[in-house]
C-alpha positions as MATLAB code, in Angstrom:
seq = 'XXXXXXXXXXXXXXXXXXXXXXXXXXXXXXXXXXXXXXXXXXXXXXXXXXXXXXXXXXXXXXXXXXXXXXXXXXXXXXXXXXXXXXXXXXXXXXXXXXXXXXXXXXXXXXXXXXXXXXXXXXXXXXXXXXXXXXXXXXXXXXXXXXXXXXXXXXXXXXXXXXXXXXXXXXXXXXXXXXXXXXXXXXXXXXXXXXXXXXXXXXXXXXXXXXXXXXXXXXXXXXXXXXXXXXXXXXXXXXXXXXXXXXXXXXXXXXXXXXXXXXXXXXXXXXXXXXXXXXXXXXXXXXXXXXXXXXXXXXXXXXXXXXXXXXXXXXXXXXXXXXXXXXXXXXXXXXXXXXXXXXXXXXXXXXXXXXXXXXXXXXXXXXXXXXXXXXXXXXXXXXXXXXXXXXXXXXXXXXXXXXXXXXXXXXXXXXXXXXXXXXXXXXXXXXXXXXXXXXXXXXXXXXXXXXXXXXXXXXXXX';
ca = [
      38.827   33.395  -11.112;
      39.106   30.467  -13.781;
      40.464   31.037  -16.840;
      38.220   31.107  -20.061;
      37.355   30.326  -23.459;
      34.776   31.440  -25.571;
      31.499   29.061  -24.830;
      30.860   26.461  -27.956;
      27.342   26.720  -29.222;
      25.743   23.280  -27.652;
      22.230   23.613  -28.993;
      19.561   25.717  -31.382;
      15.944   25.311  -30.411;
      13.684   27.801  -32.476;
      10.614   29.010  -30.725;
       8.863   26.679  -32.968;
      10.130   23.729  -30.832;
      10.142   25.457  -27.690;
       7.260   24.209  -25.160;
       5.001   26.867  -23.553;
       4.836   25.825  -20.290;
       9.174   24.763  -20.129;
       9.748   27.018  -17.372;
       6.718   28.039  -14.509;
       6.419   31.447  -13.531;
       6.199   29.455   -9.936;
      10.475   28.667   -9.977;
      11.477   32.251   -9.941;
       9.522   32.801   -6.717;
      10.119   28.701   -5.914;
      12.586   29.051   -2.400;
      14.147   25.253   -1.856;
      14.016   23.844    1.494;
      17.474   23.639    3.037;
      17.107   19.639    2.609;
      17.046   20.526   -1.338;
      19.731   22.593   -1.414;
      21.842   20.502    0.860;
      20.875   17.038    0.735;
      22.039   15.298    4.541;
      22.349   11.614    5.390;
      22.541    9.701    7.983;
      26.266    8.955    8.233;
      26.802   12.212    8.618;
      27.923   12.815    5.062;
      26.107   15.590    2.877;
      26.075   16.457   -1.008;
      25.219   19.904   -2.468;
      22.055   19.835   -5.443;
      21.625   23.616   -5.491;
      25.204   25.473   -6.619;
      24.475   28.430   -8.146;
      23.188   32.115   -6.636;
      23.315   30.695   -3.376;
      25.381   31.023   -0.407;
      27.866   28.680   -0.034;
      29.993   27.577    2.691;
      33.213   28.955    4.254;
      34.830   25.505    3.940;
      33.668   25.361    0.071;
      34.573   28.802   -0.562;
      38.200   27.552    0.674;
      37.967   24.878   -1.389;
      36.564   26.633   -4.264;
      39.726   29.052   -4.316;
      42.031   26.105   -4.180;
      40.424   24.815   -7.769;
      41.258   28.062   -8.994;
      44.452   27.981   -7.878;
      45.103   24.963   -9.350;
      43.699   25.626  -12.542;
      45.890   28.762  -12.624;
      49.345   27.247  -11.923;
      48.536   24.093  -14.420;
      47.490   26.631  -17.157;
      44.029   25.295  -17.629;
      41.470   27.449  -19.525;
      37.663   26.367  -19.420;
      34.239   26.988  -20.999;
      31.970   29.244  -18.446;
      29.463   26.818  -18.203;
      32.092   24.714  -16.923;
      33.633   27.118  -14.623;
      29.904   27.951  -13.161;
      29.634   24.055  -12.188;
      33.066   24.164  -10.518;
      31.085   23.071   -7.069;
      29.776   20.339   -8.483;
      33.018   18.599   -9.803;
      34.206   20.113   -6.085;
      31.435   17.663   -4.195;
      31.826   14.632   -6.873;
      35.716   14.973   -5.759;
      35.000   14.601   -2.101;
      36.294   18.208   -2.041;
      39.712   17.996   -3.261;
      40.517   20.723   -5.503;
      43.067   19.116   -7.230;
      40.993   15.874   -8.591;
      37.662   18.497   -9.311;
      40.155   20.653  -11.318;
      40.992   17.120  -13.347;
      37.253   16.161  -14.120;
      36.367   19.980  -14.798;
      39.086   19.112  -17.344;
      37.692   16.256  -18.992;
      33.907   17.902  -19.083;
      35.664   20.916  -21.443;
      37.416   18.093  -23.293;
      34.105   16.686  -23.569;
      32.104   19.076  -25.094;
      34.630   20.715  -27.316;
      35.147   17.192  -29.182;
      31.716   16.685  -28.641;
      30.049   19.987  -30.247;
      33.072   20.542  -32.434;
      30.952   20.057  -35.475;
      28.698   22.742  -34.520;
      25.228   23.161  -32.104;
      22.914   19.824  -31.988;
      19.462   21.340  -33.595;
      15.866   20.755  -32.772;
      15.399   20.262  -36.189;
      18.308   17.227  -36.409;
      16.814   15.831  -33.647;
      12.829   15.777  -34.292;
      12.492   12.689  -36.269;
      14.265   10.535  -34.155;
      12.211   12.007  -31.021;
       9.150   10.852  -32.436;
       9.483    7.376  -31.106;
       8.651    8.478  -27.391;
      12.302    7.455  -26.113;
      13.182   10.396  -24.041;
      11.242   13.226  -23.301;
       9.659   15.818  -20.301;
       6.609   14.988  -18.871;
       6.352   17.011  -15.767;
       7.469   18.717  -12.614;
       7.879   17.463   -8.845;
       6.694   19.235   -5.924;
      10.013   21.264   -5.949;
       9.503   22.358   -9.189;
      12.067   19.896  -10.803;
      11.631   18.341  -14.280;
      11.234   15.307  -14.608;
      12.445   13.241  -17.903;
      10.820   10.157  -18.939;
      13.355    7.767  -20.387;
      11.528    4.259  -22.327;
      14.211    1.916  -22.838;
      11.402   -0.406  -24.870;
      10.887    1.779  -26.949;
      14.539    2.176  -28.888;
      13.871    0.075  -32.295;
      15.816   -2.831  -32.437;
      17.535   -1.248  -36.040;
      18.937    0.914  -34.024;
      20.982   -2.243  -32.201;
      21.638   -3.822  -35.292;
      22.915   -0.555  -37.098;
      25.068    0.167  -33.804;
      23.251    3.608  -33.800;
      22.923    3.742  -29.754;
      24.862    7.495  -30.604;
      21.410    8.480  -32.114;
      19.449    7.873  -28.573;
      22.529    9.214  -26.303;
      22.373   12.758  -28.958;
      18.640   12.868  -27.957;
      19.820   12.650  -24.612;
      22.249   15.335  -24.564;
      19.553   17.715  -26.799;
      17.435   17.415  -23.852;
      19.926   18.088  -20.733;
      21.167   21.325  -23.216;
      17.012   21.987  -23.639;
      16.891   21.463  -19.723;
      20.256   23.981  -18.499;
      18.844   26.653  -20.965;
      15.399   26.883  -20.733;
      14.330   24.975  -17.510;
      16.327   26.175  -15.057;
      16.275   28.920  -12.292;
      19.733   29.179  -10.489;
      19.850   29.470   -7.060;
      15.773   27.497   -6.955;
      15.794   25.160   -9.606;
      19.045   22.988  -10.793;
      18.269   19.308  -10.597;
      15.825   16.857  -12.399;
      14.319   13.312  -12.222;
      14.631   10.690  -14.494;
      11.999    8.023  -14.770;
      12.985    5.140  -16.384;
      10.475    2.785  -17.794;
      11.314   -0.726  -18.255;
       7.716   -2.282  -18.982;
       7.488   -5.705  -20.845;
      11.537   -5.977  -20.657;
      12.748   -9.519  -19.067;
      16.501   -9.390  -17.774;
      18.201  -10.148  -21.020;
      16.177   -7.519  -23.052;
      17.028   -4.624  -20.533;
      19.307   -2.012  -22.839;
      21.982   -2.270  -20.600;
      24.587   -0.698  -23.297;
      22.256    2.069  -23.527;
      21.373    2.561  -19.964;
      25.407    2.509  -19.227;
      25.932    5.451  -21.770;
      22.656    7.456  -20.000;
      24.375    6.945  -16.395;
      27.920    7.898  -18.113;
      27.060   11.580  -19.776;
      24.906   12.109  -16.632;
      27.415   11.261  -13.667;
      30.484   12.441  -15.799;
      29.105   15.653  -17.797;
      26.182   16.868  -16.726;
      27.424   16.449  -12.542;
      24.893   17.107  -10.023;
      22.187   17.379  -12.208;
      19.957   14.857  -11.300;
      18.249   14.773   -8.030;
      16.892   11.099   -8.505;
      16.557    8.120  -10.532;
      12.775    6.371  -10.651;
      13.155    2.972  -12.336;
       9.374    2.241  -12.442;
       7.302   -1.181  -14.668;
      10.388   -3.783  -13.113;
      10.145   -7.676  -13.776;
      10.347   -9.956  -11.059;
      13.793  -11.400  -11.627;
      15.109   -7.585  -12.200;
      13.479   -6.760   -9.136;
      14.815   -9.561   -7.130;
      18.631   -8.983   -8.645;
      18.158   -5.155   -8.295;
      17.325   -5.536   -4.534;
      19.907   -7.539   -4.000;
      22.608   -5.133   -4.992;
      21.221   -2.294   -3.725;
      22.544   -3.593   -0.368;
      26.297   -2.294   -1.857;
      25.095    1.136   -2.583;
      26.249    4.229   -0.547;
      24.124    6.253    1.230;
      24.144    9.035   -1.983;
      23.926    6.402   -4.608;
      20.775    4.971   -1.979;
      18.831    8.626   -2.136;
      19.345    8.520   -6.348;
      18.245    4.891   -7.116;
      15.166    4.303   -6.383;
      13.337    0.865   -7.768;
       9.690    1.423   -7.409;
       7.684   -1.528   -6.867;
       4.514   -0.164   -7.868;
       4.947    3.526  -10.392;
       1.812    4.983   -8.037;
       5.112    5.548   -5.461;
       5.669    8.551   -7.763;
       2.607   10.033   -6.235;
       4.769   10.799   -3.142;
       6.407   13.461   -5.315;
       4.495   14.708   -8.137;
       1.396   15.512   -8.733;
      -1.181   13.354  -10.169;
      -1.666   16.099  -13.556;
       2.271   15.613  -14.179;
       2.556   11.634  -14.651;
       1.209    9.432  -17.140;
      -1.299    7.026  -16.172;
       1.287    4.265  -16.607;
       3.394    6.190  -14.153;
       0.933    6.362  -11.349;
      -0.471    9.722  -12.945;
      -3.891   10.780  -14.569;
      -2.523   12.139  -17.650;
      -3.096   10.163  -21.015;
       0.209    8.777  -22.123;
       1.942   10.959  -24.664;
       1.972   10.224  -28.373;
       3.185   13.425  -29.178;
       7.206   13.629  -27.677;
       8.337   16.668  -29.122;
       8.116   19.927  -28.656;
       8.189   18.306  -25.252;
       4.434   17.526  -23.607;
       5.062   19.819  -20.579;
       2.162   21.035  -18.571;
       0.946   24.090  -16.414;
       0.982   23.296  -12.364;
      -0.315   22.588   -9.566;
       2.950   20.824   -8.789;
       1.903   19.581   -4.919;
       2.915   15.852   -4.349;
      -0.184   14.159   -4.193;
      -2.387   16.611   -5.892;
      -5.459   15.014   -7.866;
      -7.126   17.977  -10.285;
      -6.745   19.582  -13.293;
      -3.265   21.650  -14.723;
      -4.511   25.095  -15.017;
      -5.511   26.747  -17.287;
      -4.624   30.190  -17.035;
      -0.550   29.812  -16.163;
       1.482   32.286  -17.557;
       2.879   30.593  -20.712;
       6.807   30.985  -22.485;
       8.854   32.369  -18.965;
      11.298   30.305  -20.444;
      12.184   33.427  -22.357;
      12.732   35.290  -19.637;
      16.019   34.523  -18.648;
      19.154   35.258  -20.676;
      21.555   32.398  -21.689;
      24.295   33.550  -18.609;
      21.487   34.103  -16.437;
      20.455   30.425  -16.987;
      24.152   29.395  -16.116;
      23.669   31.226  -12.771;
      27.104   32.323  -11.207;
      28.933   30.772   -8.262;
      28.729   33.378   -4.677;
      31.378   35.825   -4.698;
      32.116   36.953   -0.921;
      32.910   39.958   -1.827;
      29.721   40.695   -3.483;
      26.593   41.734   -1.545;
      23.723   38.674   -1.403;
      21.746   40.986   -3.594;
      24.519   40.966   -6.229;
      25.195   36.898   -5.781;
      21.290   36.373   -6.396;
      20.649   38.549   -8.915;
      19.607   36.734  -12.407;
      19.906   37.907  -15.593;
      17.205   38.700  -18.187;
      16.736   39.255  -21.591;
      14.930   42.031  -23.990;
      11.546   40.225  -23.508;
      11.744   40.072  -19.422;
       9.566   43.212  -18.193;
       6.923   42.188  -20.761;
       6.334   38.512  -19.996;
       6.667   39.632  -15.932;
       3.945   42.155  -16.728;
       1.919   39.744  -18.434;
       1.764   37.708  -15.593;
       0.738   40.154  -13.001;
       4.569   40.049  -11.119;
       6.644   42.738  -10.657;
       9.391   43.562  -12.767;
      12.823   44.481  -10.911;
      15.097   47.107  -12.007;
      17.321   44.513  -14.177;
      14.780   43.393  -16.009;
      13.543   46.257  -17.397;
      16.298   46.108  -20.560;
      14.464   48.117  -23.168;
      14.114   51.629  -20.840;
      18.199   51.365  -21.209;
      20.755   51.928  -23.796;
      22.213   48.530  -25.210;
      25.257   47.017  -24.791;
      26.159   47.628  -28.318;
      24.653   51.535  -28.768;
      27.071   52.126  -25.630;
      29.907   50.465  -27.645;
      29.170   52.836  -30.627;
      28.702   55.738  -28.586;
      31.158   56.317  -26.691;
      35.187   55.370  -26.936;
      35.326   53.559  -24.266;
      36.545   49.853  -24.500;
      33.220   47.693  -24.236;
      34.591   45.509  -22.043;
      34.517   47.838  -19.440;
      30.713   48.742  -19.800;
      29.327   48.201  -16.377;
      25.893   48.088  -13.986;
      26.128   50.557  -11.750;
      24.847   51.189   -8.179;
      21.725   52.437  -10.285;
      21.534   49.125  -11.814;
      22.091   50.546  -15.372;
      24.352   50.489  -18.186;
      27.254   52.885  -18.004;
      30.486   53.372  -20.301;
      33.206   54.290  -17.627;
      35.865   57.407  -18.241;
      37.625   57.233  -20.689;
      41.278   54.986  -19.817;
      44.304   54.533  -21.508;
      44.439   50.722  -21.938;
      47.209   48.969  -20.822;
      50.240   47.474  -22.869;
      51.316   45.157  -20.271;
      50.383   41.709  -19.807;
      47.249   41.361  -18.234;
      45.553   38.514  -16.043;
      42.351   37.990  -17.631;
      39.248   36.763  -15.878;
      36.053   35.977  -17.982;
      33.545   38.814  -18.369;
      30.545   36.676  -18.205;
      27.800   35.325  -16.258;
      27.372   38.218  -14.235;
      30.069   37.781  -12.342;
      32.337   40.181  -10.527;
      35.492   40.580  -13.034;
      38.939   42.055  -12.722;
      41.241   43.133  -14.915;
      44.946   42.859  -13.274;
      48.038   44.424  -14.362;
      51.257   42.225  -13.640;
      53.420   44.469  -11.872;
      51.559   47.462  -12.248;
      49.181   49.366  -10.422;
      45.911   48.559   -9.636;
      42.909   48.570  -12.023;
      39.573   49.635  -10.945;
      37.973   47.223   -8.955;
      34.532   48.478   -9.738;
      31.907   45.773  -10.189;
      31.467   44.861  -14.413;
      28.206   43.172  -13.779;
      27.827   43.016  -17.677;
      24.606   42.276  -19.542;
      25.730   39.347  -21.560;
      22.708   38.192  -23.808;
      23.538   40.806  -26.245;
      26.611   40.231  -28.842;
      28.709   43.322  -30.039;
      29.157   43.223  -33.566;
      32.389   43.786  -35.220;
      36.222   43.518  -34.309;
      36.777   45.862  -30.877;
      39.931   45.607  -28.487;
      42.358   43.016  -28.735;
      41.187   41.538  -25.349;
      37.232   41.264  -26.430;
      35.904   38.943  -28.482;
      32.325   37.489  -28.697;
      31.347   34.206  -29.233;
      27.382   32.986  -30.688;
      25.949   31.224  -28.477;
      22.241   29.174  -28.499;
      19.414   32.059  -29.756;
      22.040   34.674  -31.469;
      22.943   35.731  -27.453;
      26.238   35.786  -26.719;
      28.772   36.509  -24.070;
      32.665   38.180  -24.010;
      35.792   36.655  -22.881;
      38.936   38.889  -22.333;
      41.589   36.815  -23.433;
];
């Protein structure tokens, strides 16, 4: 596997900021279409949206192994939630290792000079969502957000301050908001963006601060978005941006889409998820933040109500790894590769809602990560799921002195410890529980790292 470091805190969102309805119950039971997983066109090329917990191909699990490779024999050490979008810099590279290796590179770079000064907070954020710039509105019929961006809307001190850092840190709150709390991986992964450019001529268009919302999306957050809605165009914008489109690739052509009339969006969402300025029925938001998510139905077209007895805060139900997902490991069963990850608060919002709670889920009928770690001598690193799907300290083991290749324990992955030049570890599978952190110092290979909601994960090192 890739070599790791410790995940940097990105963002804190108390459950004071957190919207009810951020995650359906509907995605965990949501199965894409193989046209949303795999998106085909017609010059024969193709582009991956859905990466995690699903099967991938044998000519991308070649590939995959060749970016690991790579990574290994330049020394390069990532983030997990870098390592778990591997794919994705994979496709962006046409599938050369080598060059998906290099932007992996620069997205680590990224957000360790980026969040270097700590987590970006709801609370630092708030004010300056007030003004309706960027927010989440709403759902497509595949269950995909979809966030509203209103370029009129930036005030002009903003421009003459040179503050444009203030919108694009909004931004980035909300794709951190989105990975953690709005995703399912393996059924839900991408978004929409709807970008409003009512009562904007040609020379008021933002383009500075549209340029910096297409360069953290395309560069940093990689296969994210599923497509781009540019709705409330003027004339001479719509004559220059039909024009160019002519130049686009095929991809580029299934992302950018300039909508003559915003009821287009109809074709995708339902009614009860748009605006009314956006082709929906919904009164248009005055109140941004926590974010003015609503309930389903979600079918394209539909004309009624949200309802009113959806299952509220399944956004909780999911650990922070288990929201990262985990790239398919062939040597894993399809039971293993699709499993998700839950935290302490799973079996009773599943309950709540009527579904039934699998044997993972079902946290507080086992011993924690950390009562294991105090009750036993075992190393905790080497705590483990077994075929029972519980928690079990392994026999005791003498640990080794030799140098050891170290592969992440995180994100529910399969993980190996390998002596150089000695004989084999076990091989068992450490599918760890990894939204609890173990408290105080432990083997020199562990260490823990905070993470967004005091969860945490552990990195052998």
């Amino acid at each position: 596997g890739f070599r790791t470091v410790p995940e940097i805190p990105s963002m804190e969102c108390p459950e004071l900021w957190q919207a009810p309805h951020s995650l359906p119950i509907d995605c965990l039971s949501y199965e894409p279409s193989s046209e949303d997983a795999v998106t085909k066109f017609k010059n024969g090329d193709q582009e991956r949206k859905i990466h995690n917990n699903i099967q991938l191909s044998a000519s991308e699990i070649e590939r995959l192994q060749g970016m690991r490779e790579e990574s290994k024999a330049t020394g390069q050490e990532f983030y997990p939630s870098v390592t778990s979008m591997a794919t994705r810099f994979l496709s962006r590279a046409r599938m050369d290792p080598r060059k998906a290796v290099k932007l992996m590179k620069e997205t680590h770079d990224w957000r360790k000079e980026f969040f270097k000064d700590g987590p970006i907070s709801a609370e630092s954020v708030a004010e300056d969502m007030a003004w309706g710039i960027v927010y989440f509105i709403g759902r497509d019929f595949a269950l995909r957000p979809a966030i509203v961006i209103r370029a009129n809307r930036i005030p002009q001190q903003w421009y003459k301050e040179k503050r444009i850092d203030k919108f694009i840190r909004m931004l980035i709150f909300c794709m951190e908001y989105f990975l953690r709390y709005m995703v399912v991986p393996g059924r839900v992964e991408n978004l929409n963006v709807i970008v409003d450019l009512a009562s904007l001529g040609i020379s008021q268009v933002p383009l500075s601060a549209l340029g910096e919302v297409y360069k953290v999306m395309s560069h940093h957050y990689i296969g994210r978005v599923y497509k781009f809605f540019v709705c409330n165009i003027s004339l001479g914008l719509s004559t220059i941006a039909g024009m160019a489109k002519g130049f686009l690739t095929d991809r580029q052509k299934q992302k950018l889409n300039m909508l003559d009339d915003p009821t287009e969006l109809r074709k995708e969402f339902a009614l009860n998820q748009l605006e009314t300025d956006l082709g929906g029925t919904r009164p248009k938001a005055t109140k941004f933040f926590p974010f003015p998510v609503v309930a389903g139905p979600f079918t394209a077209g539909y004309a009624g109500p949200s309802l009113t007895d959806a299952c509220p805060n399944a956004h909780e139900l999911l650990s922070l790894s288990g929201a990262i997902g985990r790239l398919w490991d062939p040597k894993l069963t399809a039971e293993q590769n699709r499993r998700l990850e839950y935290t302490g608060h799973a079996a009773e919002i599943l309950e709540r809602c009527g579904l039934p709670v699998p044997p993972e889920a079902r946290l507080d009928a086992e011993p924690s990560m950390a009562q294991l770690s105090k009750s036993s001598s075992a190393n905790a690193s080497n705590v483990f799921v077994g075929p029972d799907g519980k928690l079990h300290a392994p026999p005791e083991r003498t640990p080794s002195t030799d140098a050891d290749t170290a592969e992440t324990i995180y994100n529910g992955q399969q993980s190996h410890l390998h002596e150089e030049d000695g004989p084999p570890v076990d091989d068992r599978d450490f599918d760890l529980r990894t939204d609890e952190v173990i408290d105080g110092s432990h083997d020199r290979d562990l260490q823990s790292a905070s993470v967004c909601g005091g969860q945490g994960f552990f990195c052998c090192k």
